[in-house]
Every structure is written in structure tokens, then in C-alpha cells.
C-alpha positions as CSV (number, residue, x, y, z in Angstrom):
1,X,139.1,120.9,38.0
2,X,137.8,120.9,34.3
3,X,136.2,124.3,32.5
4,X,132.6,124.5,32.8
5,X,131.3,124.2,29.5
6,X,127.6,124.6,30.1
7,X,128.2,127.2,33.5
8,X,126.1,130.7,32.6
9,X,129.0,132.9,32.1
10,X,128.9,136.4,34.6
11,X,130.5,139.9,34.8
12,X,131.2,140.7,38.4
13,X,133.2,142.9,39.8
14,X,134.1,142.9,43.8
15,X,136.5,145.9,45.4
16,X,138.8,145.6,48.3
17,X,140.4,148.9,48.6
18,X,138.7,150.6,51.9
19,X,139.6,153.4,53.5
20,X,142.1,152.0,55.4
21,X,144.4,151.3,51.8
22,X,143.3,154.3,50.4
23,X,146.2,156.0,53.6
24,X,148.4,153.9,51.4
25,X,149.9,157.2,50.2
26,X,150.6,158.6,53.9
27,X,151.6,156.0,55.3
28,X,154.5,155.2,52.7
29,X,155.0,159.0,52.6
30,X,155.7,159.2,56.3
31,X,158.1,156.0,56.4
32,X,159.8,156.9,53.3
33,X,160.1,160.9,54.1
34,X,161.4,160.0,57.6
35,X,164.9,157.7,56.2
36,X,167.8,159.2,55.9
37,X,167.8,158.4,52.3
38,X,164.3,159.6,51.5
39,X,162.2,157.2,49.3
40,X,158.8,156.6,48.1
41,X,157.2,153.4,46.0
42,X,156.4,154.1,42.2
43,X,153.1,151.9,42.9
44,X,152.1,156.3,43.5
45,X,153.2,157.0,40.2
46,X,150.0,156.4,38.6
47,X,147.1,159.1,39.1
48,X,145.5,159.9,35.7
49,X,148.0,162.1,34.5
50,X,150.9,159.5,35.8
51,X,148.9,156.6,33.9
52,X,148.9,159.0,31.0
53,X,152.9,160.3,31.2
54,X,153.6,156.5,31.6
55,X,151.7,155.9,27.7
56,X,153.7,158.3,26.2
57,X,157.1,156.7,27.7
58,X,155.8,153.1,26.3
59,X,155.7,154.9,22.7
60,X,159.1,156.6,23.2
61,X,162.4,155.2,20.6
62,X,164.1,154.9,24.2
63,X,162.0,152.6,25.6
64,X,161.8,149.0,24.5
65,X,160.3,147.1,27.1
66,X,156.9,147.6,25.8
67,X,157.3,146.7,22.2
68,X,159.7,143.8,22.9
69,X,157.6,142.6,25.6
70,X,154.2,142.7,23.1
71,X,156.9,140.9,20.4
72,X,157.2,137.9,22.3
73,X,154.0,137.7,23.1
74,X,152.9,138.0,19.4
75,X,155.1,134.9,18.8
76,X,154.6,132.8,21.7
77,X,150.6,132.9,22.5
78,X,149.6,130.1,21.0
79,X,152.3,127.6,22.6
80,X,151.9,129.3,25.9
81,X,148.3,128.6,25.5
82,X,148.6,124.9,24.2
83,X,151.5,124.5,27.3
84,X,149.3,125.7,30.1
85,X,146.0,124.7,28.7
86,X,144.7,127.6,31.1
87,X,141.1,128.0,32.0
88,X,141.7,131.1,33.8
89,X,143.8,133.5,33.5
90,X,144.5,135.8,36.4
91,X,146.5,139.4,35.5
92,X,147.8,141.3,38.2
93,X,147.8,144.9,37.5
94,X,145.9,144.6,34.6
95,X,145.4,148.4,33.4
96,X,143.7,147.9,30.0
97,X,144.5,144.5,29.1
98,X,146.0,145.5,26.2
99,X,148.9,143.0,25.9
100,X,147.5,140.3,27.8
101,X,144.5,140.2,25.0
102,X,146.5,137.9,22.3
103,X,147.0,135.6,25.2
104,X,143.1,135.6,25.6
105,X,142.6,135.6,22.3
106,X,144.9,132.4,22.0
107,X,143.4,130.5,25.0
108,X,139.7,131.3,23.3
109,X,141.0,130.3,20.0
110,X,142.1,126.7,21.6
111,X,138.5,126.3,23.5
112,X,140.2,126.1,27.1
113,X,139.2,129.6,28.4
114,X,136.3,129.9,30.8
115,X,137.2,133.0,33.1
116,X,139.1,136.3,33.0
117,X,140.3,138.1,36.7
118,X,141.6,140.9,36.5
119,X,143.0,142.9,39.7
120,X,144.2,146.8,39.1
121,X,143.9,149.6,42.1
122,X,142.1,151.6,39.3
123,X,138.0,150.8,39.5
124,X,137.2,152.4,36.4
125,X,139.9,150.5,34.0
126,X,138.6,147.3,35.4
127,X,135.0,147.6,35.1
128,X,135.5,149.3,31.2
129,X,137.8,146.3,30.3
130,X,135.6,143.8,31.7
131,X,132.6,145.1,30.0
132,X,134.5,145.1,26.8
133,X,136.0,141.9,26.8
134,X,133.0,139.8,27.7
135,X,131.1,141.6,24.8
136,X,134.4,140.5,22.8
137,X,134.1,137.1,23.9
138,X,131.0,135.4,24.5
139,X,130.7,132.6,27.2
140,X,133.9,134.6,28.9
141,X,133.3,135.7,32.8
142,X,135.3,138.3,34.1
143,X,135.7,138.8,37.3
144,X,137.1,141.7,38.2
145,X,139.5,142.2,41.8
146,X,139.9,146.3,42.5
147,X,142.9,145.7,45.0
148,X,146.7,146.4,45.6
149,X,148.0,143.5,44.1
150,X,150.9,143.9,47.0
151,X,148.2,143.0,49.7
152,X,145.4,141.3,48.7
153,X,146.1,138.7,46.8
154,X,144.5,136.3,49.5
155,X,141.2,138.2,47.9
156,X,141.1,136.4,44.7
157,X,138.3,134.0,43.6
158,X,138.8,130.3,44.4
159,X,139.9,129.0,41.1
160,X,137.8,128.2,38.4
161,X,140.2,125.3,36.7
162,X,144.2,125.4,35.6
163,X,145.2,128.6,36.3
164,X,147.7,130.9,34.6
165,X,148.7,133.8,36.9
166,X,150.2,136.7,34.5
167,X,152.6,139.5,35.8
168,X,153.9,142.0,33.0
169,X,155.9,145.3,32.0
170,X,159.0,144.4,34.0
171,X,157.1,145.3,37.2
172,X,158.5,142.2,39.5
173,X,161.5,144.5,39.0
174,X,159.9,147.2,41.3
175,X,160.9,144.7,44.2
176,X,164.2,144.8,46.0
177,X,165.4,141.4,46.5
178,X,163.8,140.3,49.9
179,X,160.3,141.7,49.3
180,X,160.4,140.3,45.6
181,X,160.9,136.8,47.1
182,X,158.1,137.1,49.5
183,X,155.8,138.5,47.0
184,X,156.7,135.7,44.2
185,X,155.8,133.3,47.4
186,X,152.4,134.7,47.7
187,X,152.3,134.3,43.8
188,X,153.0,130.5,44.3
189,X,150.6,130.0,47.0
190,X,147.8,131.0,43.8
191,X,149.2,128.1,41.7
192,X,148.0,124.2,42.3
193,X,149.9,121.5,40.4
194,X,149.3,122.2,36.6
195,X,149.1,125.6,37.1
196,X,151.6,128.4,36.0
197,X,153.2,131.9,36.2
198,X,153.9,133.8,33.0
199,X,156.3,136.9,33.7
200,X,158.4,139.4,32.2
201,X,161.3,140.0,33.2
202,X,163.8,143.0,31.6
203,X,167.0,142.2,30.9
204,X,170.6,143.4,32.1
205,X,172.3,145.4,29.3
206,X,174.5,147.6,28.2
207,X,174.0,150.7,30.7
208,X,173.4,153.4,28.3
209,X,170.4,151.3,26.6
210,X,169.1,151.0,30.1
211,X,169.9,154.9,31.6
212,X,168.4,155.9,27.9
213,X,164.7,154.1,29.0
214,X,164.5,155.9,32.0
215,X,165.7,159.5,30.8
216,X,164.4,160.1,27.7
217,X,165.6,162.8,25.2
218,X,161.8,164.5,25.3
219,X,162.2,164.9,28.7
220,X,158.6,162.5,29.5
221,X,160.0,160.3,32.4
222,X,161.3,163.9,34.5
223,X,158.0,164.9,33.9
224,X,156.4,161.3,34.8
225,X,159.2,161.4,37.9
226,X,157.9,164.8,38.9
227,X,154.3,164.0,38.6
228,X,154.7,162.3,42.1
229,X,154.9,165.6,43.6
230,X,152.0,166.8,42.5
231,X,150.1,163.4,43.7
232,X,152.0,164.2,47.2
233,X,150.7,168.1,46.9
234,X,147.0,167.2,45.9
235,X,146.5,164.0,48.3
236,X,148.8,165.4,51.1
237,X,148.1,169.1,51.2
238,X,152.0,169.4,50.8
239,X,153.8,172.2,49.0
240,X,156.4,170.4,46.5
241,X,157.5,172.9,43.8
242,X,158.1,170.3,41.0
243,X,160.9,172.9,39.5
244,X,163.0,172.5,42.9
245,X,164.1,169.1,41.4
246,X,165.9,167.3,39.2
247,X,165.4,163.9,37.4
248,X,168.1,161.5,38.1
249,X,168.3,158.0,36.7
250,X,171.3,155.6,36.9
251,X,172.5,152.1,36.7
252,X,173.9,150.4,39.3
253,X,176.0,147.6,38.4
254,X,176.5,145.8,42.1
255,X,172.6,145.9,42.4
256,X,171.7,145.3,38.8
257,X,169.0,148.0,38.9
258,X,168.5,151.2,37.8
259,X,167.3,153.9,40.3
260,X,165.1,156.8,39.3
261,X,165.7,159.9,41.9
262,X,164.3,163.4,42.3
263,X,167.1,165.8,43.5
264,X,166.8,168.9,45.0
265,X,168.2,172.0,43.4
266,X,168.7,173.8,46.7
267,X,168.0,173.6,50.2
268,X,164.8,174.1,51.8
269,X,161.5,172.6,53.3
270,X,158.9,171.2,52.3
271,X,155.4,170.7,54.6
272,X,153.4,167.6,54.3
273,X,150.9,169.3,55.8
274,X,147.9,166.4,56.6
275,X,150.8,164.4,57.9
276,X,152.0,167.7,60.1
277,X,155.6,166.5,58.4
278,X,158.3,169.0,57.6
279,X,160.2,167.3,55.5
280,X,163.7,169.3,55.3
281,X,166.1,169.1,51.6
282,X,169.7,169.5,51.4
283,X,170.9,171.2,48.0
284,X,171.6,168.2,46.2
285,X,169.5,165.5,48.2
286,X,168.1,162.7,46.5
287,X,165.1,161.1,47.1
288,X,164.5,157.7,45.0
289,X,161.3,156.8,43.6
290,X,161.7,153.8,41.9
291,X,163.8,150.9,41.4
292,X,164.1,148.3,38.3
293,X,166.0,145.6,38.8
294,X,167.4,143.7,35.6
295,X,167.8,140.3,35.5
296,X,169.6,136.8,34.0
297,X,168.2,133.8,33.8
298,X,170.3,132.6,36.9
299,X,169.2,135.5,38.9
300,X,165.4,134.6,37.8
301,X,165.7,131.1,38.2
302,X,167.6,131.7,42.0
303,X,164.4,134.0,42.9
304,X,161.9,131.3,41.6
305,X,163.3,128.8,43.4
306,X,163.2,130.6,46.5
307,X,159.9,131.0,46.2
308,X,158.9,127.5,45.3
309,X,158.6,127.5,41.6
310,X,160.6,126.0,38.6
311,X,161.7,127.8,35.2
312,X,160.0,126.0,32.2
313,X,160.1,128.5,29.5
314,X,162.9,131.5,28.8
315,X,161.3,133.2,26.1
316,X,162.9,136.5,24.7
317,X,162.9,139.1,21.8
318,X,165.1,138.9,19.0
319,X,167.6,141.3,20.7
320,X,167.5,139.2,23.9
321,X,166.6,142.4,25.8
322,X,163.5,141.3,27.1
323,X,162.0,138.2,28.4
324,X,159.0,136.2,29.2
325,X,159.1,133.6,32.0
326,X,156.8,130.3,32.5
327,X,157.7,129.1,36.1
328,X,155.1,126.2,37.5
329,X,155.0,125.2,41.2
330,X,158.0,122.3,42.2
């Protein structure tokens, strides 16, 4: 399929989050409450004050992901543009659009791109980025997906032309191993021949560079970590006292992840009270909250190609603690 020179460009913006997605929250609360090691996903992280919390950690010394992450992309734009010759690019879990914008800049510059879809949860970021980058780029359509990326991929627009799917900030890392293969499939089913995926990926390290990112001297991620009580006490009617717990975050070496955990300071119980869940603590519980698995380039290629897709590009910052990965259907 070829770009559409002369096709009137349009802002549209479609949703797909009804009300059964927005019991997302209890549903995951009442599975992940109810294990015996009690866990919840950090996709409920981000209410306005988590999306907020989770700025300041991307501006922290600690935390390098972001700036190596943008690094790379600073360098590598224009070849990944000429490479993929993309007409579209599609950004799952797009927030502001702030790194993927040198990307469209560099697909603009080259005279390839025709449309913009970007898919968040959040309705507002979405319709304010699209407004502002089609007044940035004239001829650009944006088409704008409000949807769990997690679920609705199948909701996306037919294509408009060669496709580059885009994935940043680490997040694939969220997945254990299982679902992360399943989801990268789904990702694969987006992508025709010419097509591509552009990911990034963080990188296994030295474990006190890692622990460091996810407990920060100032103290922002406990507060980000915490933050997920108060989501649970205003969307659940439940009765967390953030100050009963503890931050906890730690690498595990046999899993290649670090774990974020909320610990209990002392016994007691908690009600969940929409869910009519008592949710019982033993001094020194954990519950985790988030997972971030670190990879190699064998671990990255062995997930790829379980999912369909080949490694072309292993692009990473100068102190090879980041990376950004091109992958193109087999």
C-alpha cells in the first residue's frame, strides 16, 4: 500500500474503554488480593498523580532509562526512518508523545509520513496530543485509539501503508515471560511484510545501578509505589493506610527482573469494601506491584522469535544500558 499523497488529512479520535474495562481495577484487585503472594499490575499505577510521581522519577540522577532511551533515539531517527520508510506510525501507550516526536519529525522530514495512531487509556492525553501534532504537521492524520493496549489491539485502524508499530520506556518488561510472548504475538499479527516493531528494551546490569532506579535517594518511587493505595482507596472504597507499608525493590538474578513490593509494617486488615474483600496482612507481607525484566540480546531475540519476528537492529546508548530494538515479521 503506498501513502496517499493527495488524501484530505483528518483528526479522529475513537474510544474503546466501556464500562466493562473501566472494572479493570476490581477485577485485577480481586485476583491479585486473593494469591497467596498478593499482587497487582503497575498498568494501575498511573492516575494523575501516579502519571505525575512517574515524571519526577524520569528526571531523577537514578534513573537512566529515560534519557538513554531519548539518546538513542536522537541518533538513530533518521536511519530508522530511511530503514522502515514508515507511513504510519502506530505508538502503543503513547502518553504525550514526547519521545516518539523526533521519530515523527524524521519520517516527516523524509516525505513518507501520512498518519499518526496513537493508543493510551488516558482520553484527555490523546485528544491534546493529537490536536497538537496535526497543527505541528500539516497533511498529518492522527488517529487516535483510547484503549488498554493489553486488549484491544484487534481495535486499531486497518493500515494506512508500511507500518511501524512503536513500544517504549522499557514497558515490554512489565510482562513475565509467558504473557510477554503472547502479547509480542498480538504485536506481530499488526505487522504485514515490510512492516516493523521498534522497541526498547532495558538492559541487565550491574544490580545496584538497577535497585538504585527503582529506589531513589528522594524517596519518589515509595511515594509512586504507595500511590497505588490511594487509587485502591478512592476507586475501591478500601481503607489502605499508605504509612502501614514499606517500599521494597530488588533484583532478582535467576529471573532477570527487578520486583517492586509494598510490605506491611504490621499485621492487620484491610477492607476492599466495593469488592466486600477483607484482605488480611501479616507483619512483614509483601505484596508486588511491578515487575521489570532486563534483557540480552539472546533473551530479546529468543522472545521475538517466539513470537514470529526477526531482530534487525540492536541499537544502544553509549553505556550499553539501554536499547532500542527493530524486529520485522519472518
Amino acid at each position: 500500500m503506498t501513502p496517499q499523497a493527495n488524501a484530505e488529512p483528518e483528526l479522529r479520535i475513537e474510544s474503546h474503554l466501556g464500562a466493562e474495562e473501566d472494572r479493570s481495577l476490581a477485577r485485577d484487585a480481586l485476583e491479585g488480593l486473593t494469591r497467596p503472594l498478593k499482587e497487582l499490575p503497575p498498568k494501575h499505577f498511573y492516575d494523575t498523580r501516579g502519571a505525575e510521581l512517574f515524571d519526577r522519577i524520569c528526571d531523577l540522577p537514578e534513573y537512566y532509562q529515560t534519557r538513554a532511551e531519548r539518546s538513542i533515539l536522537d541518533s538513530s531517527a533518521e536511519g530508522l526512518a530511511a530503514l522502515t520508510g514508515a507511513v504510519e506510525l502506530v505508538e502503543l501507550g503513547s502518553g504525550t508523545a514526547s519521545k516518539t516526536r523526533v521519530l515523527l519529525e524524521a519520517l516527516h522530514a523524509q516525505g513518507t509520513l501520512v498518519r499518526y495512531v496513537p493508543v493510551d487509556v488516558t482520553e484527555s492525553m490523546v485528544r491534546e496530543c493529537a490536536q497538537e501534532l496535526t497543527a505541528t504537521y500539516p497533511g498529518l492524520s492522527v488517529h487516535g485509539v483510547i484503549a488498554d493496549f493489553e486488549r484491544h489491539l484487534d481495535r486499531l485502524p486497518e493500515a494506512a501503508g508500511r507500518r511501524l508499530v512503536v513500544f517504549l520506556g522499557g514497558t515490554i518488561g512489565n510482562f513475565a515471560p509467558g504473557p510477554r510472548r503472547r502479547f509480542l504475538r498480538d504485536i506481530a499479527a499488526l505487522l504485514s511484510p515490510g512492516d516493523h516493531l521498534l522497541m526498547g528494551v532495558d538492559l541487565v546490569k550491574d544490580p545496584e545501578v538497577l535497585e538504585a532506579a527503582y529506589d531513589d535517594a528522594a524517596g519518589v518511587t515509595a511515594e509512586f509505589n504507595r500511590n497505588l493505595l490511594h487509587v485502591l482507596n478512592r476507586e475501591l472504597d478500601a481503607n489502605f493506610d499508605p504509612g502501614d507499608f514499606e517500599h521494597v525493590a530488588f533484583f532478582d538474578p535467576d529471573e532477570e527482573w527487578i520486583e517492586m513490593r509494598l510490605r506491611s509494617r504490621r499485621e492487620h486488615t484491610v477492607l476492599v469494601s466495593s469488592l466486600d474483600l477483607p484482605v488480611h496482612f501479616r507483619a512483614g507481607e509483601e505484596m508486588r506491584t511491578e515487575i521489570s525484566a532486563k534483557f540480552t540480546p539472546k533473551r530479546l531475540a529468543a522472545d521475538l522469535g517466539g513470537a514470529g519476528l526477526e531482530l534487525v537492529r540492536w541499537l544502544t546508548d553509549v553505556e550499553h544500558r539501554f536499547a532500542l530494538t527493530l524486529s520485522r515479521p519472518r
